[in-house]
C-alpha positions as a Markdown table, in Angstrom:
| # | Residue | x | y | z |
|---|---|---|---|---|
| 1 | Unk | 0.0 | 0.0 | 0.0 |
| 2 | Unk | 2.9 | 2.4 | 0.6 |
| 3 | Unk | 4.7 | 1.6 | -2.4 |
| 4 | Unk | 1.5 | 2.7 | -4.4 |
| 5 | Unk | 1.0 | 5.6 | -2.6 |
| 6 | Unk | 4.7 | 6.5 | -3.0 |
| 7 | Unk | 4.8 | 5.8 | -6.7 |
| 8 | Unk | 1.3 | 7.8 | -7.2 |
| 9 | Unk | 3.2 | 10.9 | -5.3 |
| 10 | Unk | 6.4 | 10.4 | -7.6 |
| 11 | Unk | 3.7 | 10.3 | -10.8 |
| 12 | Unk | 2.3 | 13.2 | -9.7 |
| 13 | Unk | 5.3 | 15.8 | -8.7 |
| 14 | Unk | 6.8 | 14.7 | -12.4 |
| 15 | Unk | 3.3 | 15.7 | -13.7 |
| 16 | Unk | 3.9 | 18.7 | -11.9 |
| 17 | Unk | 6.6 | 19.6 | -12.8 |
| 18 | Unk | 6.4 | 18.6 | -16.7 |
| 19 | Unk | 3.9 | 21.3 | -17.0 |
| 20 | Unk | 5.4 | 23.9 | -15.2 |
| 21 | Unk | 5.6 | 26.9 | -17.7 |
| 22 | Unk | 9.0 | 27.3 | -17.4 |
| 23 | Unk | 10.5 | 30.4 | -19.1 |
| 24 | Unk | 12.8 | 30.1 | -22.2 |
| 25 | Unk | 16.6 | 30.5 | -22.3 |
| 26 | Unk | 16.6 | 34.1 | -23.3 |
| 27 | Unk | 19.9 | 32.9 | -25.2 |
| 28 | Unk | 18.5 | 30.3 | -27.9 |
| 29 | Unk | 21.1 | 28.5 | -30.5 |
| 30 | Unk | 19.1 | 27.0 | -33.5 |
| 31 | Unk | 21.1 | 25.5 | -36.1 |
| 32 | Unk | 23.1 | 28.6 | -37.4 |
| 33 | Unk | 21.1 | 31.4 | -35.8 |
| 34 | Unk | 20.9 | 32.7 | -32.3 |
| 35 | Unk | 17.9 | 33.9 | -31.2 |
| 36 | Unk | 17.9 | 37.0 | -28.3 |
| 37 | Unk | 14.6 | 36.8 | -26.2 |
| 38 | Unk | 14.2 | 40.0 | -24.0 |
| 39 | Unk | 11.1 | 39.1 | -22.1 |
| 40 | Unk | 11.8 | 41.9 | -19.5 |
| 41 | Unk | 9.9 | 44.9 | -19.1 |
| 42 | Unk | 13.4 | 47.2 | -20.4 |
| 43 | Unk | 15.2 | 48.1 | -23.2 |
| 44 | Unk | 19.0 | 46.7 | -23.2 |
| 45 | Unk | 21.1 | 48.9 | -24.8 |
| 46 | Unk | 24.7 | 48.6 | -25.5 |
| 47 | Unk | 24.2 | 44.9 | -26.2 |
| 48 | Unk | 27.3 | 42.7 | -26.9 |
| 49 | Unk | 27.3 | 39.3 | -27.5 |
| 50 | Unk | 29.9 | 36.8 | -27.5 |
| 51 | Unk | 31.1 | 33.2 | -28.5 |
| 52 | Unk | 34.1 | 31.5 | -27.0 |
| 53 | Unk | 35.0 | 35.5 | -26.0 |
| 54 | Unk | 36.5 | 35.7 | -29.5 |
| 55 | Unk | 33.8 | 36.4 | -31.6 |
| 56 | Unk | 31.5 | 39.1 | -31.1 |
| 57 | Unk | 28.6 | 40.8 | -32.5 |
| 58 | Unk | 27.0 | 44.4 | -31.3 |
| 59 | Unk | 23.3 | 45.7 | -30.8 |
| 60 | Unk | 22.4 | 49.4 | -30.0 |
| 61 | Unk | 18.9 | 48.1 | -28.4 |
| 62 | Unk | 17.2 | 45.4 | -27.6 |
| 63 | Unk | 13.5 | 46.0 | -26.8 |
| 64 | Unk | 11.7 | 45.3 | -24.3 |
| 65 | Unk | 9.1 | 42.0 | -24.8 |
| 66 | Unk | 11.5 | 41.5 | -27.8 |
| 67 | Unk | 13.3 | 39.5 | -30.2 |
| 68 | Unk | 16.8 | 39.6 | -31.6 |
| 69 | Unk | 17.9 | 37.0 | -34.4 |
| 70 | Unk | 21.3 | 36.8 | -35.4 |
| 71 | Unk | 23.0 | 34.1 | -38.1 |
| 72 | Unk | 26.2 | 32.8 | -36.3 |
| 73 | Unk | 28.3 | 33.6 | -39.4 |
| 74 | Unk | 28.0 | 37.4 | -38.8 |
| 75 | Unk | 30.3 | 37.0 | -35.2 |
| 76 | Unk | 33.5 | 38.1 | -36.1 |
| 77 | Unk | 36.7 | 38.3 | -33.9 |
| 78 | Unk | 39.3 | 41.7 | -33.7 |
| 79 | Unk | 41.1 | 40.0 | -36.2 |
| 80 | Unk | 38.2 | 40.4 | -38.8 |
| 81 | Unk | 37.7 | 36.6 | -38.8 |
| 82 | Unk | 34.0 | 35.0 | -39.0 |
| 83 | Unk | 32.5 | 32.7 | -36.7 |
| 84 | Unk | 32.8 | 29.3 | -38.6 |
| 85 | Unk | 29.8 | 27.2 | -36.7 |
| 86 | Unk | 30.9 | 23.7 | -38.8 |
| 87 | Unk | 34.7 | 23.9 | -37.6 |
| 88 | Unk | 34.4 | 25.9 | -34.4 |
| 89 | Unk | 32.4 | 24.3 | -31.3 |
| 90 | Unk | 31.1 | 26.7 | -29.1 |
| 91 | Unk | 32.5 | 26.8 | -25.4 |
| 92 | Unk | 31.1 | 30.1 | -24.0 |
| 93 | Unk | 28.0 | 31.9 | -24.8 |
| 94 | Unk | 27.3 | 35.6 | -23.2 |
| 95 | Unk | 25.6 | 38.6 | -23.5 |
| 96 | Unk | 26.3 | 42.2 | -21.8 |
| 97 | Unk | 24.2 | 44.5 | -21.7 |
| 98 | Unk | 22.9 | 47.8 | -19.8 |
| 99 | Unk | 19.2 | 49.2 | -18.2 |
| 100 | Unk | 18.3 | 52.1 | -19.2 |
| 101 | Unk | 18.9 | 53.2 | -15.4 |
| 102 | Unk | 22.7 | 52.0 | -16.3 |
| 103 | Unk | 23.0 | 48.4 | -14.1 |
| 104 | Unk | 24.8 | 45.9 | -16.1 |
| 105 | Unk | 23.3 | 43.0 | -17.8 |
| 106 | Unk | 25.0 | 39.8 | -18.1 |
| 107 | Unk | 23.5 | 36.3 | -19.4 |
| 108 | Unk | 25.7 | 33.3 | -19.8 |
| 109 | Unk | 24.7 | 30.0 | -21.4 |
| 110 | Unk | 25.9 | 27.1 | -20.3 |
| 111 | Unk | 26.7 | 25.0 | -23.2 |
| 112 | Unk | 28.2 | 22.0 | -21.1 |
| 113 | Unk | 27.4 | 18.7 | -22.4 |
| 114 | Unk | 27.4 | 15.1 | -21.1 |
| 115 | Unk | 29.5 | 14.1 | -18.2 |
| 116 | Unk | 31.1 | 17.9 | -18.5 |
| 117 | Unk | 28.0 | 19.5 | -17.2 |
| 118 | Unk | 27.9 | 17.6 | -14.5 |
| 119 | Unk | 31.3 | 18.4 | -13.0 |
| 120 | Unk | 33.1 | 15.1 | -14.2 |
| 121 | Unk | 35.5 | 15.4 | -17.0 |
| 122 | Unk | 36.5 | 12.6 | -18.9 |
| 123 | Unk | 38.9 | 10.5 | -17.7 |
């Protein structure tokens, strides 16, 4: 009888929890394009956003309740080279950005992996 009950609660906090509305990662890779998603209620200006901290790409504004899309290819490092998404794997994702009242902004994805998100590295 207790393992039922038990099992019924387990069934029922993963239903729970499956359903939860969770928000998206306001930093969304999608084959060759990443996608900005600004669901706050301020502008970010002064937006920079960088891959592996080589490659960057620049934004004046990014509205509030908005959306930024931006092909990978157009990342390009101080040495004028472009982000090359099918020889290049991507290690760091951020974005830095400012309010309008001037507080810094900074996102990071995690773009960790297997066993490396965890903590473990391969032995």
């Amino acid at each position: 009888m207790r393992r039922a009950l038990w099992s019924a609660l387990g069934v029922a906090a993963l239903l729970t929890v499956a359903c939860a509305d969770l928000p998206p990662d306001p930093l969304q890779l999608d084959g060759g394009t990443l996608t900005v998603d600004n669901r706050t209620p301020d502008d970010w200006k002064d937006v920079e956003i960088w891959i592996n901290r080589y490659f960057r790409v620049t934004v004046p504004t990014i509205a509030a309740r908005s959306r930024f899309q931006v092909p990978l290819n157009a990342f390009v490092s101080g040495y004028s080279q472009r982000f090359d998404i099918k020889h290049i794997v991507i290690k760091d994702l951020r974005l830095t950005a400012k309010q309008p009242d001037g507080k810094p902004i900074t996102i990071v994805r995690d773009t960790r992996v297997g066993l490396e998100a965890l903590g473990r590295k391969n032995q």
